[in-house]
MOPAC internal coordinates of N, CA, C and O (Angstrom, degrees):
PM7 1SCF
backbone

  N    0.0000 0     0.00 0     0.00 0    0    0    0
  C    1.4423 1     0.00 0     0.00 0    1    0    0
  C    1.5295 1   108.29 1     0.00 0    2    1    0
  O    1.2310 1   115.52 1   -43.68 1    3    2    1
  N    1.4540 1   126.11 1   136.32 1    3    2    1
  C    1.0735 1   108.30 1  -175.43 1    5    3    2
  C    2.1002 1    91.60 1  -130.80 1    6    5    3
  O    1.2310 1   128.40 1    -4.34 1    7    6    5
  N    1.2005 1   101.44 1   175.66 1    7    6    5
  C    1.6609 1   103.81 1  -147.36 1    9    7    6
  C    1.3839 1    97.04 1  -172.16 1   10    9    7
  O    1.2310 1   124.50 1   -76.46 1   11   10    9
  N    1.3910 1   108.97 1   103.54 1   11   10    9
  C    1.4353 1   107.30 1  -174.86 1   13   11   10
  C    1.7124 1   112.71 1    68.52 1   14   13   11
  O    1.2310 1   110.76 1  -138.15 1   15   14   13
  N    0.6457 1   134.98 1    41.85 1   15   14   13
  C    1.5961 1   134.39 1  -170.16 1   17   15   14
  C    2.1290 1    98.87 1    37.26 1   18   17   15
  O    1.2310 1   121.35 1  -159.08 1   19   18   17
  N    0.7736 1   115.03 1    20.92 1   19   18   17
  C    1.5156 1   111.98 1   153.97 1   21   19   18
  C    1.3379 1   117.66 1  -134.65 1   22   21   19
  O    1.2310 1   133.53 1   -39.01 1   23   22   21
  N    1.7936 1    91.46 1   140.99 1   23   22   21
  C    1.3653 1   111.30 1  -177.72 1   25   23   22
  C    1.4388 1   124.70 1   -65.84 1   26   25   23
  O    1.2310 1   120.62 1   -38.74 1   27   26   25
  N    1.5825 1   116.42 1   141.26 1   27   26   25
  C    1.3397 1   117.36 1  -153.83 1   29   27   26
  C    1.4413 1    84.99 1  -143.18 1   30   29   27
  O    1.2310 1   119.64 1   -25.39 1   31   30   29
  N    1.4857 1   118.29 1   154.61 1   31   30   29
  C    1.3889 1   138.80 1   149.99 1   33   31   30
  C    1.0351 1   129.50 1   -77.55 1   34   33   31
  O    1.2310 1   105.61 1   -19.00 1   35   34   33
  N    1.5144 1   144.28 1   161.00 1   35   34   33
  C    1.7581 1   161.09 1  -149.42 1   37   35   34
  C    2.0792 1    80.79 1   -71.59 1   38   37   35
  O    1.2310 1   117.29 1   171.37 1   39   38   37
  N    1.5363 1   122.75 1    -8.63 1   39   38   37
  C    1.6030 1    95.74 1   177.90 1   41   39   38
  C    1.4101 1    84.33 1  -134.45 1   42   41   39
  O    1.2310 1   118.24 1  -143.05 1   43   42   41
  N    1.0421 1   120.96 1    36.95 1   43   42   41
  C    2.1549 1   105.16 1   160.14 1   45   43   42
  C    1.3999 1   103.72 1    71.22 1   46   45   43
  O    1.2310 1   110.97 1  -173.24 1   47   46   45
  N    1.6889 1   134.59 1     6.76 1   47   46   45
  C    1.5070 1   118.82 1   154.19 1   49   47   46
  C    1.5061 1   120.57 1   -72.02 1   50   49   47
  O    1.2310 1   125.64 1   -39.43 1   51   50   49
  N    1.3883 1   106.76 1   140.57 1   51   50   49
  C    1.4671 1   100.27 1   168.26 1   53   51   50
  C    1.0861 1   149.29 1   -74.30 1   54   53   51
  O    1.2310 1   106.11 1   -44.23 1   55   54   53
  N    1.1489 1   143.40 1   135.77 1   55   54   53
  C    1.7866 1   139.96 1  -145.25 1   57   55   54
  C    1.6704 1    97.49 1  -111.94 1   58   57   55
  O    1.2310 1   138.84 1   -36.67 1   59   58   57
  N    1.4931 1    81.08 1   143.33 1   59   58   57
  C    1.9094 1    82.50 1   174.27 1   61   59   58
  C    1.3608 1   104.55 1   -59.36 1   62   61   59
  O    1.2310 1   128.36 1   -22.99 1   63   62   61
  N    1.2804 1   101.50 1   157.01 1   63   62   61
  C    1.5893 1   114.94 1   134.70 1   65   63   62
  C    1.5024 1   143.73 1   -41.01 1   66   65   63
  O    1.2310 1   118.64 1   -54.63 1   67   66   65
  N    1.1877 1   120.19 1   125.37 1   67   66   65
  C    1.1873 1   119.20 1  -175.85 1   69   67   66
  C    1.6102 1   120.07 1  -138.01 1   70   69   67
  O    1.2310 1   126.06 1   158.27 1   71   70   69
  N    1.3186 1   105.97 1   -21.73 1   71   70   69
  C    1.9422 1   101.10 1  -172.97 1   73   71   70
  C    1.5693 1    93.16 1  -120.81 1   74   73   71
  O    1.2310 1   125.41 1   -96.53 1   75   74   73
  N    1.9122 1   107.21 1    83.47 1   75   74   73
  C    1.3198 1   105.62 1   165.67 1   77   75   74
  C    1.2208 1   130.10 1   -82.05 1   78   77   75
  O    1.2310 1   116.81 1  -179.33 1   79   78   77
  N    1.4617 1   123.67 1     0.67 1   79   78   77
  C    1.5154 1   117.09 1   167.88 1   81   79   78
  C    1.3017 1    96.86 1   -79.35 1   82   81   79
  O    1.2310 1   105.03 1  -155.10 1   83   82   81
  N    1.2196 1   145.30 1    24.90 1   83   82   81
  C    1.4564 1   141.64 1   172.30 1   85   83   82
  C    1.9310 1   102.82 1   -76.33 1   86   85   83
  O    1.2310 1   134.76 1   140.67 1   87   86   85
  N    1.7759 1    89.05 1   -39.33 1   87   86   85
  C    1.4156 1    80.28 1  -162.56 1   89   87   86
  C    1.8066 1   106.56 1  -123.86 1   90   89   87
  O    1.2310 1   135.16 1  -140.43 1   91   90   89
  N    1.6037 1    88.27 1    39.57 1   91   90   89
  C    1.6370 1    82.64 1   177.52 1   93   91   90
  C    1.7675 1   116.64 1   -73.21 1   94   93   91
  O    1.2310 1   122.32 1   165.36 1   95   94   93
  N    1.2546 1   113.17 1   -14.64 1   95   94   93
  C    1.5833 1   116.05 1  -174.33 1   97   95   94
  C    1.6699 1   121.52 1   -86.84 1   98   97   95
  O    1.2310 1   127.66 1   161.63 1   99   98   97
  N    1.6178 1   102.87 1   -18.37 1   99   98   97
  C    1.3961 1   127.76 1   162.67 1  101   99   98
  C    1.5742 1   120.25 1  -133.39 1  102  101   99
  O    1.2310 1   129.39 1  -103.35 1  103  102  101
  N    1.6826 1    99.50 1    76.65 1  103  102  101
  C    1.5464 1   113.90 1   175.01 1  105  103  102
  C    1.7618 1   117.56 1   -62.66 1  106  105  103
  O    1.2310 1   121.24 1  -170.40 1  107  106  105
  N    0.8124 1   115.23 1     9.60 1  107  106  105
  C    1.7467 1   118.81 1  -150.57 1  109  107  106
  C    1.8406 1    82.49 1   -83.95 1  110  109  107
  O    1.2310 1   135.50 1   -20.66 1  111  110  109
  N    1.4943 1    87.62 1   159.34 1  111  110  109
  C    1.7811 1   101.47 1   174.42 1  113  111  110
  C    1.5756 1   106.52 1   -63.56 1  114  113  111
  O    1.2310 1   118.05 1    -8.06 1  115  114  113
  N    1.5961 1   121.32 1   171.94 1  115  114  113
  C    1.2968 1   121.49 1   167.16 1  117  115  114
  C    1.3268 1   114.62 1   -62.10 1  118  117  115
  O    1.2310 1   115.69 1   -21.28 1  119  118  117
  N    1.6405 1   125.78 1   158.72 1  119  118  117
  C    1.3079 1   117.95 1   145.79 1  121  119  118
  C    1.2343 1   139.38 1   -25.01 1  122  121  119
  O    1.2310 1   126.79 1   140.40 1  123  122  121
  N    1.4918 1   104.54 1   -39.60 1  123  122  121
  C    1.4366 1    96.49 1  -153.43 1  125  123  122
  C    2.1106 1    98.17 1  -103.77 1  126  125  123
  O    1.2310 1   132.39 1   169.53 1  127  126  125
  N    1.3735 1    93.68 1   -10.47 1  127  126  125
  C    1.7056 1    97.71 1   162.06 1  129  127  126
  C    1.6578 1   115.01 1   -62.50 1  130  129  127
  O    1.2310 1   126.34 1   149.37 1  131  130  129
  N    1.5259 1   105.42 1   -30.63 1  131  130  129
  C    1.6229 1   108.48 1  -158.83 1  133  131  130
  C    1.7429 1    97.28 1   -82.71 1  134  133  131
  O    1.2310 1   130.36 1   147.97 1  135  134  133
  N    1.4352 1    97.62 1   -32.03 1  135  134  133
  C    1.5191 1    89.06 1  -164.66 1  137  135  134
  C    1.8845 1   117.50 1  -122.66 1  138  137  135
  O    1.2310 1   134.39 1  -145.48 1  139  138  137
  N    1.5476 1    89.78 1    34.52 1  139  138  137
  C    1.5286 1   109.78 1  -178.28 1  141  139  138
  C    2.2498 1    98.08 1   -87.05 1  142  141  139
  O    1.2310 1   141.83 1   -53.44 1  143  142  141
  N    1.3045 1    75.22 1   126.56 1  143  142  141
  C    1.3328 1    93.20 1   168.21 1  145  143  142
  C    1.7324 1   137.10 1   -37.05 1  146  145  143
  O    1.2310 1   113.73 1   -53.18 1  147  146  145
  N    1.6253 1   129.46 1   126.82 1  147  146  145
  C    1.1997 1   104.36 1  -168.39 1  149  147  146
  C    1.3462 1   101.51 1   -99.70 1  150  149  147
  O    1.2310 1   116.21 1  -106.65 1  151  150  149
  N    1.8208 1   124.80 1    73.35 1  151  150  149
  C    1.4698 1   108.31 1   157.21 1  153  151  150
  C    1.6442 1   149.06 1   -53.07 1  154  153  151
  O    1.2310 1   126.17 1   173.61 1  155  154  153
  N    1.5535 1   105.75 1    -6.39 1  155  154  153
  C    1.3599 1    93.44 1   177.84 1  157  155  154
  C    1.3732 1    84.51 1  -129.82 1  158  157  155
  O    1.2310 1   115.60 1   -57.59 1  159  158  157
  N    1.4547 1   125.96 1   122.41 1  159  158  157
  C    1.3391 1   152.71 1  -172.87 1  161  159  158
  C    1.9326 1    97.78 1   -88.13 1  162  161  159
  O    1.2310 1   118.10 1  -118.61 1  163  162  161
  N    1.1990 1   121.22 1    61.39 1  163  162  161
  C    1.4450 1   116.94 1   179.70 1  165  163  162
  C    1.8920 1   100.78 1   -60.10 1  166  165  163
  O    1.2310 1   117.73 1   123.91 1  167  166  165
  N    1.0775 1   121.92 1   -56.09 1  167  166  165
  C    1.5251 1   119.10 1   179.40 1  169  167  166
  C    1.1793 1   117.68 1   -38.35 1  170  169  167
  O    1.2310 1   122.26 1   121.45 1  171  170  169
  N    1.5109 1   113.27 1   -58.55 1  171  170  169
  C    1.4701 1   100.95 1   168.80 1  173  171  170
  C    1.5850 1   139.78 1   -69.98 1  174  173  171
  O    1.2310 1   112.78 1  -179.20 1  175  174  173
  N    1.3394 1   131.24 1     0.80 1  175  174  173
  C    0.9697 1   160.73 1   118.22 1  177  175  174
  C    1.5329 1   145.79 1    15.40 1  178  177  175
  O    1.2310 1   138.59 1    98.83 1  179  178  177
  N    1.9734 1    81.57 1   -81.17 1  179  178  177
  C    1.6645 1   123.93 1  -146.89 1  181  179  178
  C    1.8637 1    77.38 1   -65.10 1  182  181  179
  O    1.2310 1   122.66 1   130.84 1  183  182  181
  N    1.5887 1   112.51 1   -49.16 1  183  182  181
  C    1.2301 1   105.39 1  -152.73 1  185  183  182
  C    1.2794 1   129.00 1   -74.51 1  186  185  183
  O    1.2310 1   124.65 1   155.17 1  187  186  185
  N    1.4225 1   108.68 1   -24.83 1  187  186  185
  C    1.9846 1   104.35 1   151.27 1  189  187  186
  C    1.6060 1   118.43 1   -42.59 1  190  189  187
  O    1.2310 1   130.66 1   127.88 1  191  190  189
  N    1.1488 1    97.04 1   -52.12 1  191  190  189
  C    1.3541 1   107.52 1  -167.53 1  193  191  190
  C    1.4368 1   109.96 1   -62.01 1  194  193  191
  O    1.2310 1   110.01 1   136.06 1  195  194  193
  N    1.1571 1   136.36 1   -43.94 1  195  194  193
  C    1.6395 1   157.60 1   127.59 1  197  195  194
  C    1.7887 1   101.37 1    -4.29 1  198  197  195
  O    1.2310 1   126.83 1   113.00 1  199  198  197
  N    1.2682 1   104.47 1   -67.00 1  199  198  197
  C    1.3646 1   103.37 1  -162.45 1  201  199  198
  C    1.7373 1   111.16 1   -91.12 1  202  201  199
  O    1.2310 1   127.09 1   177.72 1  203  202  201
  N    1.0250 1   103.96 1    -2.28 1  203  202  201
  C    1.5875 1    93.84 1   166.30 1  205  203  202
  C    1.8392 1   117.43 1  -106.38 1  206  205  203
  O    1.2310 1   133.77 1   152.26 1  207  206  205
  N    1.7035 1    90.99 1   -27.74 1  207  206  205
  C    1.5206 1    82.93 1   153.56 1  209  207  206
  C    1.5299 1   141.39 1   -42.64 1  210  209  207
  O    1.2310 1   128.08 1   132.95 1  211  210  209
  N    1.3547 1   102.04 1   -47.05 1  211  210  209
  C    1.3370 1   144.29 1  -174.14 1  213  211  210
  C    1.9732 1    89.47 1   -57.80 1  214  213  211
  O    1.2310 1   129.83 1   101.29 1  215  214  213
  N    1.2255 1    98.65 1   -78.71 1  215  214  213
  C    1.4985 1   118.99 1  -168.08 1  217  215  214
  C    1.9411 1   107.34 1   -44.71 1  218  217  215
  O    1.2310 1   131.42 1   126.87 1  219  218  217
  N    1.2998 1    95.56 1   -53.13 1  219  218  217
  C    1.5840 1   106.83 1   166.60 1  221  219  218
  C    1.5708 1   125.27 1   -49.78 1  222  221  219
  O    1.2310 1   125.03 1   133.26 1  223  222  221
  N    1.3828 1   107.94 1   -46.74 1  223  222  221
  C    1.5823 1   120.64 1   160.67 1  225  223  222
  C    1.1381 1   114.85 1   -52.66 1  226  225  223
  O    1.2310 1   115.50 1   113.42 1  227  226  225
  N    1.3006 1   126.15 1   -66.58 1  227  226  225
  C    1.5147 1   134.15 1   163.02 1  229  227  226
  C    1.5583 1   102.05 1   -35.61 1  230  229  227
  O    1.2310 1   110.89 1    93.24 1  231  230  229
  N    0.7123 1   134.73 1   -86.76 1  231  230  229
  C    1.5603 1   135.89 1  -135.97 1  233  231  230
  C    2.0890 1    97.82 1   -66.40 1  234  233  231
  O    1.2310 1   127.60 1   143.63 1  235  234  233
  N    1.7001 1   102.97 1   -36.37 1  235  234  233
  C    1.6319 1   100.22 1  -169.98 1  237  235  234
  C    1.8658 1    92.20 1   -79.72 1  238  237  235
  O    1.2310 1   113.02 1   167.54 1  239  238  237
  N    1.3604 1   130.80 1   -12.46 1  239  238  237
  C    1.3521 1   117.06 1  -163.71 1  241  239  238
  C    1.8743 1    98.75 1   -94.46 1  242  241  239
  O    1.2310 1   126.97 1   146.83 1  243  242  241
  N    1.7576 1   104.19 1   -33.17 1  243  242  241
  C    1.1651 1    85.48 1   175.34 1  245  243  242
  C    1.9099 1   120.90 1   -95.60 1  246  245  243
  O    1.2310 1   120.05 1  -150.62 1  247  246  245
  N    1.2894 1   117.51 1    29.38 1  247  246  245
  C    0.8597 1   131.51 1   151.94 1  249  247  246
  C    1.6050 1   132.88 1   -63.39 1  250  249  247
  O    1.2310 1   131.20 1   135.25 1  251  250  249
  N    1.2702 1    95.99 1   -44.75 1  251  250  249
  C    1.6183 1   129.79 1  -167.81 1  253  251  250
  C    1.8693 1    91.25 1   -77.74 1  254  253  251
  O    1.2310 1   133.37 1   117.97 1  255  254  253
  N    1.3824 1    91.76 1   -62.03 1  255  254  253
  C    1.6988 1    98.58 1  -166.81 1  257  255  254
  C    1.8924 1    99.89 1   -66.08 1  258  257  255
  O    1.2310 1   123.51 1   132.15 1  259  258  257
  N    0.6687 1   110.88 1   -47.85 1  259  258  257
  C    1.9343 1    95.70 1   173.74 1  261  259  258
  C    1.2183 1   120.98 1  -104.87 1  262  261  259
  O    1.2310 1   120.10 1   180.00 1  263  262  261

């Protein structure tokens, strides 16, 4: 059964891959990789998390030092 141009089984799971010279002339990712949604924004994020680390280090080192 095929479904979306990917192969699926008698219950709609997806099957590996298998006939890659199919797509040696168009290597590019799937569609739906290119245009899948970015719900979890880790970049915007990282940098709280960055800066309180930061702040936490600071505060236990100058603890130690005075």
């Amino acid at each position: 059964m095929e479904t979306n141009s990917h192969r699926t089984d008698s219950k709609g799971n997806l099957q590996a891959e298998d006939n890659y010279a199919a797509h040696q002339e168009d290597p590019a990712p799937s569609p739906e990789a290119i245009k899948e949604p970015n719900d979890r924004p880790a970049s915007k994020t990282i940098w709280i998390a960055v800066i309180i680390a930061i702040t936490i280090m600071a505060v236990i080192y100058f603890l130690y030092i005075f």
